[in-house]
MIDOSE-1310 file (N, C-alpha, C; in nm, 2 decimals, decimal comma, always signed):
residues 178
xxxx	+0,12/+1,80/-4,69/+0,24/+1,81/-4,61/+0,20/+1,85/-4,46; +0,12/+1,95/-4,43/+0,08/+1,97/-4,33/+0,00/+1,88/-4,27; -0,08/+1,79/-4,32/-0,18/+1,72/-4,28/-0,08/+1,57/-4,22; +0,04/+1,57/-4,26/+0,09/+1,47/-4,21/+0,20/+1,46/-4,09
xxxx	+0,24/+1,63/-4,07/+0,30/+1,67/-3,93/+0,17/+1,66/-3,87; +0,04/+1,72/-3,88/-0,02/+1,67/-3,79/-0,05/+1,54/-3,74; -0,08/+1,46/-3,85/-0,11/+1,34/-3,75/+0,06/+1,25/-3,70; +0,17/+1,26/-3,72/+0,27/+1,25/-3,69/+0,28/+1,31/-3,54
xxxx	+0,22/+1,44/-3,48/+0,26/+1,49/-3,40/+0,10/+1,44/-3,34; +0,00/+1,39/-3,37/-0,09/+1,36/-3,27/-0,06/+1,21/-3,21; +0,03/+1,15/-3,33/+0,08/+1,02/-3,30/+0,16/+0,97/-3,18; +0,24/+1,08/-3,20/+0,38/+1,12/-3,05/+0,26/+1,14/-2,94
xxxx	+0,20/+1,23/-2,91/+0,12/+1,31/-2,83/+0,03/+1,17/-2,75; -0,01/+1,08/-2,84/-0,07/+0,99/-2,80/+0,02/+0,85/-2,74; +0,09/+0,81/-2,79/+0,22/+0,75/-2,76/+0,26/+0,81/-2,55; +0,30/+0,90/-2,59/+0,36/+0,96/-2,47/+0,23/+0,93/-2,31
xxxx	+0,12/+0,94/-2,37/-0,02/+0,97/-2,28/+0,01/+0,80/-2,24; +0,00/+0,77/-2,36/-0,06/+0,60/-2,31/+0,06/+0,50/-2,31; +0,19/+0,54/-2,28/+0,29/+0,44/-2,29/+0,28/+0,39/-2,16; +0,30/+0,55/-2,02/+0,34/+0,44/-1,91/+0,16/+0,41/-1,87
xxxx	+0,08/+0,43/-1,92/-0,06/+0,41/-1,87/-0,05/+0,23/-1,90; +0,00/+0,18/-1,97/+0,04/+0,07/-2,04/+0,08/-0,01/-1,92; +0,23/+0,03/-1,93/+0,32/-0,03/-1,84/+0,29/-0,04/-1,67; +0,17/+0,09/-1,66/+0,13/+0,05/-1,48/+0,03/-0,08/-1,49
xxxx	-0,04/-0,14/-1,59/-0,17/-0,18/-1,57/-0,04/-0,36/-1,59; +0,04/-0,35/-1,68/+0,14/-0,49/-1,71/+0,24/-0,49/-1,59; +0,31/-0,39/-1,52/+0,38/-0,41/-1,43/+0,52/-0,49/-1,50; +0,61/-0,54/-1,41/+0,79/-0,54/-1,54/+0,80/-0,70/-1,42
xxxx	+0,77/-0,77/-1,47/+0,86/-0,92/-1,36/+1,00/-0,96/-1,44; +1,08/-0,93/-1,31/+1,23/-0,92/-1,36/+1,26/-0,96/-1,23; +1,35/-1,08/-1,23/+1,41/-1,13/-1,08/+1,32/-1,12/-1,02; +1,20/-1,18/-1,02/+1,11/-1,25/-0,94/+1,05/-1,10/-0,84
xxxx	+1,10/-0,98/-0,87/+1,01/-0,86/-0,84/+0,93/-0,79/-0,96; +0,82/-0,75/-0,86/+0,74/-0,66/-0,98/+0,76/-0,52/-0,97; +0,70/-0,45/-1,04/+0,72/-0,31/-1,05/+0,58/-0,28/-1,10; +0,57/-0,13/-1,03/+0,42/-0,07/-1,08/+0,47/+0,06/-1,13
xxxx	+0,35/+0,17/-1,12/+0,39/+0,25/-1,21/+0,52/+0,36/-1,14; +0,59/+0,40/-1,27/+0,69/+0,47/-1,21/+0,84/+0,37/-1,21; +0,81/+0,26/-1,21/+0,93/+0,18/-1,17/+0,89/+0,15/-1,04; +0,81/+0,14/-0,95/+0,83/+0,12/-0,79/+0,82/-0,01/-0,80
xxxx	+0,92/-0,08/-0,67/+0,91/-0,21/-0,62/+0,81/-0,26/-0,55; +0,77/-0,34/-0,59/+0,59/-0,44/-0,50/+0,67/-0,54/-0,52; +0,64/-0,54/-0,31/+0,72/-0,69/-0,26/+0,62/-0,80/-0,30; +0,67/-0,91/-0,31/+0,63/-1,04/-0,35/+0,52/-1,07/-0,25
xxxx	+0,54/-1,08/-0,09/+0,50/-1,15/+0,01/+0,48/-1,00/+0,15; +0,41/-1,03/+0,20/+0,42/-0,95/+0,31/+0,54/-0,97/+0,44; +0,56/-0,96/+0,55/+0,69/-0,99/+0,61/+0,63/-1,10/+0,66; +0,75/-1,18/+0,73/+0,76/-1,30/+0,84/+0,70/-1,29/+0,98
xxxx	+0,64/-1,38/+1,08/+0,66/-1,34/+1,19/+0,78/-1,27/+1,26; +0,77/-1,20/+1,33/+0,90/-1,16/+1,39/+0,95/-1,21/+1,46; +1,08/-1,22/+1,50/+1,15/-1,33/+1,58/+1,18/-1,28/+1,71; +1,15/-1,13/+1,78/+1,20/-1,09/+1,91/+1,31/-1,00/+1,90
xxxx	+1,34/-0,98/+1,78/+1,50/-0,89/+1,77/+1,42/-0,77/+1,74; +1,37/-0,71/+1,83/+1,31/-0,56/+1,84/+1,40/-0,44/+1,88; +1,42/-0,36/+1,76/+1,50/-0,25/+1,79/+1,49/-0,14/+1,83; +1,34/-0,12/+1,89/+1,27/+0,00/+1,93/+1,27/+0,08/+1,85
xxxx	+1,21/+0,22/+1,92/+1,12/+0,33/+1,82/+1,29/+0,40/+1,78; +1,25/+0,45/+1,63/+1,40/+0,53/+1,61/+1,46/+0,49/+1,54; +1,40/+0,31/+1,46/+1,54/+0,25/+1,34/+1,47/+0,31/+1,23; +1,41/+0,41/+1,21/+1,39/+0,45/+1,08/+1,27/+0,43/+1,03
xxxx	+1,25/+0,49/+0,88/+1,10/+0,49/+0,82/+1,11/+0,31/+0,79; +0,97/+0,29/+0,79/+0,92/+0,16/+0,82/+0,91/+0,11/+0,60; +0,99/+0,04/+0,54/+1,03/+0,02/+0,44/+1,06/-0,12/+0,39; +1,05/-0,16/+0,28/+1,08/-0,25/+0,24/+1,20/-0,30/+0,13
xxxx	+1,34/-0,37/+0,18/+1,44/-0,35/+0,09/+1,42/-0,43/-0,02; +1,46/-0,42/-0,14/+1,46/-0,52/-0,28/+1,46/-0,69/-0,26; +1,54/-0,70/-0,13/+1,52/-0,85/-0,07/+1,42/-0,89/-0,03; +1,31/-0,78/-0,02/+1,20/-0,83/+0,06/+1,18/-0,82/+0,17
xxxx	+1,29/-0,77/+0,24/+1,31/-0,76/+0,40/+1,22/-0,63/+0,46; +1,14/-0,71/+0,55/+1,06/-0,51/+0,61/+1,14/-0,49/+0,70; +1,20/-0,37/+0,68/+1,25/-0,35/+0,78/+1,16/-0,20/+0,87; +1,15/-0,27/+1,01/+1,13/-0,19/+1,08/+1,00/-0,27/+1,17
xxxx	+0,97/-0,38/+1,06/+0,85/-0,49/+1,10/+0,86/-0,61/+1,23; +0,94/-0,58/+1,33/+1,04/-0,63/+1,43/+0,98/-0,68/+1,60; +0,89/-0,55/+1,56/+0,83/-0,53/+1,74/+0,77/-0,69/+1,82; +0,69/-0,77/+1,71/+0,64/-0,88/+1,79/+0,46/-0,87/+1,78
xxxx	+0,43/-0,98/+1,86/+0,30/-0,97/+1,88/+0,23/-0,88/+1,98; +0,32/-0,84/+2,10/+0,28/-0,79/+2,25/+0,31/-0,62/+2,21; +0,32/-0,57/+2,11/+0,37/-0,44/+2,13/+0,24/-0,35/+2,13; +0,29/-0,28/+2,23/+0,14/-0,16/+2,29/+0,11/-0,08/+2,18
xxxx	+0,17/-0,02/+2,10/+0,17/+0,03/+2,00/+0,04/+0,01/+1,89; +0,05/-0,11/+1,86/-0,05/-0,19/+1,79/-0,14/-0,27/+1,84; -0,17/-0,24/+2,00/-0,31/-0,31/+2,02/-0,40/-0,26/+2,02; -0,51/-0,41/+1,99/-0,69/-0,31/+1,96/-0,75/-0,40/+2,06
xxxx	-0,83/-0,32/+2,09/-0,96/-0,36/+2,22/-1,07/-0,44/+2,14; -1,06/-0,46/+2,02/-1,16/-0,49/+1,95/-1,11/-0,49/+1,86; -1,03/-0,61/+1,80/-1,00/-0,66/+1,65/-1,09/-0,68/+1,59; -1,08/-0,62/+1,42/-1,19/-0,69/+1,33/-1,30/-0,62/+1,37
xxxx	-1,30/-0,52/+1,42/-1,42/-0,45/+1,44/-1,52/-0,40/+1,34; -1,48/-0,42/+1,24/-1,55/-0,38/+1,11/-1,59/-0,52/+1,04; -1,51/-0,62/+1,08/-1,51/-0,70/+1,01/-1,32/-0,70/+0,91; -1,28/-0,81/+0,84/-1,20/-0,82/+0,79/-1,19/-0,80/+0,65
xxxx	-1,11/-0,74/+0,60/-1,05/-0,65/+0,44/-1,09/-0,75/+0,33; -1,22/-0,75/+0,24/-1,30/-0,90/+0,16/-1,18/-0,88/+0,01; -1,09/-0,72/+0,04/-1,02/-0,75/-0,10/-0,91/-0,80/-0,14; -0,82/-0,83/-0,22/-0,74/-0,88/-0,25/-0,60/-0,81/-0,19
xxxx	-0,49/-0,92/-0,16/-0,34/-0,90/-0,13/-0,24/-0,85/-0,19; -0,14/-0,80/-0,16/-0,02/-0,84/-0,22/-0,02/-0,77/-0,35; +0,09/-0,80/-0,42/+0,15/-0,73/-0,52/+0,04/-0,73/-0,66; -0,05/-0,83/-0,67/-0,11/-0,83/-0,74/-0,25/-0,78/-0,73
xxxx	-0,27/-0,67/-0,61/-0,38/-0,59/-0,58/-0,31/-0,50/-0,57; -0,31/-0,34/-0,68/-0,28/-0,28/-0,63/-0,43/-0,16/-0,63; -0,40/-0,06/-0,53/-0,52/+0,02/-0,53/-0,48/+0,15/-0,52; -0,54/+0,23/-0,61/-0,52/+0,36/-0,58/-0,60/+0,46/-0,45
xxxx	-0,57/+0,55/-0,41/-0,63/+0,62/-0,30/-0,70/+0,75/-0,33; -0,84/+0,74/-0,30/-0,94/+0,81/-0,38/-0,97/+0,90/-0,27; -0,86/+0,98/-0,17/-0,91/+1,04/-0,05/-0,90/+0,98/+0,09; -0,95/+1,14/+0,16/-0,90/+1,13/+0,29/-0,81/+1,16/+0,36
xxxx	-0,73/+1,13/+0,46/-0,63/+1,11/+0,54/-0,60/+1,02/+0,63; -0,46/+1,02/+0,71/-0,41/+0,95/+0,76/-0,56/+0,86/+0,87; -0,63/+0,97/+0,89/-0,73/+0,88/+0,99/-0,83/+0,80/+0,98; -0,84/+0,85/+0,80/-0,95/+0,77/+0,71/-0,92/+0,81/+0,64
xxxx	-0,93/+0,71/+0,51/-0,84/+0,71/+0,41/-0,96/+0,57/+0,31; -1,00/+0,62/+0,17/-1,02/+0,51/+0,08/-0,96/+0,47/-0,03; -1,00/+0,38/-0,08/-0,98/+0,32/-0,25/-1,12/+0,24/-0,24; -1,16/+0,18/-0,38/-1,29/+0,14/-0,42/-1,36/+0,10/-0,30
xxxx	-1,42/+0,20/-0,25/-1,53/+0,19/-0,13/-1,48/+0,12/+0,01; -1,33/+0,09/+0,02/-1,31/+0,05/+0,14/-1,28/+0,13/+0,20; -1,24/+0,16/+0,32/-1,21/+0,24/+0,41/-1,14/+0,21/+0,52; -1,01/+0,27/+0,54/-0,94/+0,24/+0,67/-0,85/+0,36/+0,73
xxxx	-0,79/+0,31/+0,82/-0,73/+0,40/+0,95/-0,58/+0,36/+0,94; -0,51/+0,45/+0,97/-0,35/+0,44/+0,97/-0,33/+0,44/+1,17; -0,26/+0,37/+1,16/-0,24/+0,32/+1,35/-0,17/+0,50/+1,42; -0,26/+0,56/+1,45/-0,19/+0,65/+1,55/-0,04/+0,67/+1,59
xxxx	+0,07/+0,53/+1,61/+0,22/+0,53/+1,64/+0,28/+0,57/+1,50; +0,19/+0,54/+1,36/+0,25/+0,50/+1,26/+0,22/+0,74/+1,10; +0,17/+0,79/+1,21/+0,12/+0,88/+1,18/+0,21/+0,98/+1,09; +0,36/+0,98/+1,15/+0,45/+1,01/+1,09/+0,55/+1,02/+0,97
xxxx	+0,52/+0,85/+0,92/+0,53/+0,79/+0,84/+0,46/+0,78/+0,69; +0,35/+0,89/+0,75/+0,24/+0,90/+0,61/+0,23/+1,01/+0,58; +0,29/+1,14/+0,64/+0,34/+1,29/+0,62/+0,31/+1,31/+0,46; +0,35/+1,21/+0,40/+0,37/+1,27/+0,24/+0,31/+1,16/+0,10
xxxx	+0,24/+1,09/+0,19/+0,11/+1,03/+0,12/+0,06/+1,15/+0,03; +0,01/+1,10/-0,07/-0,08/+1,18/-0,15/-0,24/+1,10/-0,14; -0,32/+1,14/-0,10/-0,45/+1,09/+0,00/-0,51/+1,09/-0,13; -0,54/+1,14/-0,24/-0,60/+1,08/-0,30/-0,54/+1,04/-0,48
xxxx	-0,42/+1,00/-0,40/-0,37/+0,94/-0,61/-0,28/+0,86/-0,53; -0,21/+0,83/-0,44/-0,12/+0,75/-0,45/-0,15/+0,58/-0,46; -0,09/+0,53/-0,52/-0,10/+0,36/-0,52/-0,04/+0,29/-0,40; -0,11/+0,16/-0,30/-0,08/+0,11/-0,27/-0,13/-0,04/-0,27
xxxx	-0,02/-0,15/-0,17/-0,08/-0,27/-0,19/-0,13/-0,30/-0,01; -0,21/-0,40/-0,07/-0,24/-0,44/+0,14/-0,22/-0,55/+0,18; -0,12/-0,56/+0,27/-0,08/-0,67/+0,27/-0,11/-0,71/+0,44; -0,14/-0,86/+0,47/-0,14/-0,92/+0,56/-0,04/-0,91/+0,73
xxxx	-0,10/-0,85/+0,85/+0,00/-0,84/+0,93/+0,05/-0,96/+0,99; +0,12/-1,03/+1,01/+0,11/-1,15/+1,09/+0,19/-1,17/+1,25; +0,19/-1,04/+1,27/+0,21/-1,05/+1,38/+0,08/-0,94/+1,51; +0,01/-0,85/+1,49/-0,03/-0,75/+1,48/-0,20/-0,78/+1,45
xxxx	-0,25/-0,85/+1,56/-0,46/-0,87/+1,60/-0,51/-0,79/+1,53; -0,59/-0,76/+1,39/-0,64/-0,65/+1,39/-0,59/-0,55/+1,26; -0,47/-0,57/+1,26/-0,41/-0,46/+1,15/-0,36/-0,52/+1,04; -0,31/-0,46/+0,91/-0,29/-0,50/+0,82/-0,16/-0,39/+0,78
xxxx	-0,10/-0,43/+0,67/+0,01/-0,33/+0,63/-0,04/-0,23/+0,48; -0,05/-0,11/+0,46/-0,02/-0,04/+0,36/+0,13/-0,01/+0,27; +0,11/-0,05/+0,14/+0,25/-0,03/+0,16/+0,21/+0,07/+0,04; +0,33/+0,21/+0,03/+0,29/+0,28/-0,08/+0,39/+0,28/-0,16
xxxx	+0,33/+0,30/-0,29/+0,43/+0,19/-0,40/+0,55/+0,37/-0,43; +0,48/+0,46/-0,42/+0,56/+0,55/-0,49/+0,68/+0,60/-0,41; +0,67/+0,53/-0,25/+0,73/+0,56/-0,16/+0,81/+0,48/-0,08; +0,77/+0,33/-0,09/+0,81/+0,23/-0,09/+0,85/+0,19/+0,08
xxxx	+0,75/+0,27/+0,14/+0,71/+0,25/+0,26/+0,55/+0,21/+0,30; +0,61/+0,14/+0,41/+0,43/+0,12/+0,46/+0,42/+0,16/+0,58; +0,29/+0,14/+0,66/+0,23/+0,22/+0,79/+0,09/+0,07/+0,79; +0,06/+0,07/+0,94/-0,03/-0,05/+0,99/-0,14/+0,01/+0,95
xxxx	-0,26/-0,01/+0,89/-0,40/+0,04/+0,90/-0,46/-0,07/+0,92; -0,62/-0,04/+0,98/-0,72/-0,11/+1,00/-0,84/-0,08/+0,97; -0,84/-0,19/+0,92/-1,01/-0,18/+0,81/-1,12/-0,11/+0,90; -1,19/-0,03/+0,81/-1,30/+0,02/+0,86/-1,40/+0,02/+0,83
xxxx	-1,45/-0,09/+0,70/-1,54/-0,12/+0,62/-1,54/-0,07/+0,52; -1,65/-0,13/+0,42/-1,69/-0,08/+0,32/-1,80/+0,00/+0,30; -1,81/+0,11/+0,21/-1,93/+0,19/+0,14/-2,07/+0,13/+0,19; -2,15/+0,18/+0,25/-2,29/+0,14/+0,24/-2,30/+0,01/+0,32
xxxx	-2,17/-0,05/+0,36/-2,23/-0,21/+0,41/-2,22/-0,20/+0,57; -2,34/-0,27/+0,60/-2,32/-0,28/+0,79/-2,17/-0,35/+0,85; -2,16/-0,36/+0,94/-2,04/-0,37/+0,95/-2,01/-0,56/+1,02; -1,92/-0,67/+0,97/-1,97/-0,77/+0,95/-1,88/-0,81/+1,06
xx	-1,90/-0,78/+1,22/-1,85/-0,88/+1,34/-1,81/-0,99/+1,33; -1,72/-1,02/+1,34/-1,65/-1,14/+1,36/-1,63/-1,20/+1,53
C-alpha cells in the first residue's frame, strides 16, 4: 500500500516537472499564432517597412499586438537614434529568425548580452525598455530590422516586448566584415 502512494506521488511529481517542459519545446499554433513557454505570443513575421507616420519618443513600451502590429516600430530609416558608423561591424547574425528560433539568454546585460555563443548589444535609445529583462533565463526571438542599417530586433517572449540590438559576434570567431 505504501509502495504505491509512492510511486503515484512520484508519478504527479514528475508529470508536473515535465508538462510545461513539453509544451515550451511544441509551442500551441492556434489562429495562425504561436506560443512559447508560459503562453507568450511569438509574432509570425518581423514588422513592415515603416511608412513615415512617426510618433516620436513617448508612444510607449516598444511591443507587439496579437495582430502582429509593432507598435512603436514607426521612426523610418533616417532616425538618429539608430544610426551606426559601421553596420555589420561584426559581421551579420549566421542564426536563425523569427518565431521558430527561439533562444534563451545565458547572461550579461543590456550592453552585452548572450545565447549559444552569440553576442549582442541593446541600442543605447532603447536601454529603458530592458529594465526587467532577466539577462540570463529570459527567452527571446530575433527578428530582422527592415528599416534600421545594422540592427536587428529582440523580442522577449515573457514580456512581449522588444528593443533593437546589434550583433557582436560569436564565441571564439574573428570577426567576419562585410
Amino acid at each position: 500500500m505504501k509502495t504505491h502512494r509512492l510511486s503515484a506521488g512520484l508519478l504527479a511529481a514528475m508529470l508536473l516537472v515535465a508538462g510545461p517542459a513539453l509544451a515550451q519545446d511544441r509551442g500551441n499554433e492556434r489562429g495562425g499564432e504561436r506560443r512559447g513557454f508560459a503562453g507568450s505570443f511569438i509574432p509570425k513575421h518581423g514588422p513592415r517597412p515603416a511608412t513615415g507616420e512617426h510618433r516620436g519618443p513617448g508612444s510607449g513600451p516598444l511591443h507587439v499586438e496579437r495582430d502582429g502590429r509593432w507598435v512603436g516600430h514607426d521612426s523610418g530609416k533616417n532616425d538618429p537614434h539608430y544610426h551606426l558608423d559601421h553596420p555589420w561591424e561584426h559581421g551579420r547574425f549566421p542564426g536563425g529568425f523569427g518565431r521558430g528560433h527561439v533562444y534563451r539568454l545565458a547572461g550579461g546585460g543590456r550592453e552585452r548580452f548572450s545565447f549559444g555563443g552569440f553576442f549582442f548589444s541593446v541600442a543605447p535609445y532603447d536601454f529603458g525598455f530592458c529594465d526587467d529583462w532577466l539577462w540570463d533565463s529570459d527567452q527571446i526571438a530575433i527578428y530582422e530590422d527592415p528599416d534600421h542599417i545594422g540592427w536587428y530586433l529582440g523580442y522577449n517572449l515573457r514580456l512581449g516586448r522588444y528593443v533593437h540590438v546589434t550583433y557582436l559576434g560569436r564565441a571564439g570567431a574573428p570577426p567576419t566584415n562585410e
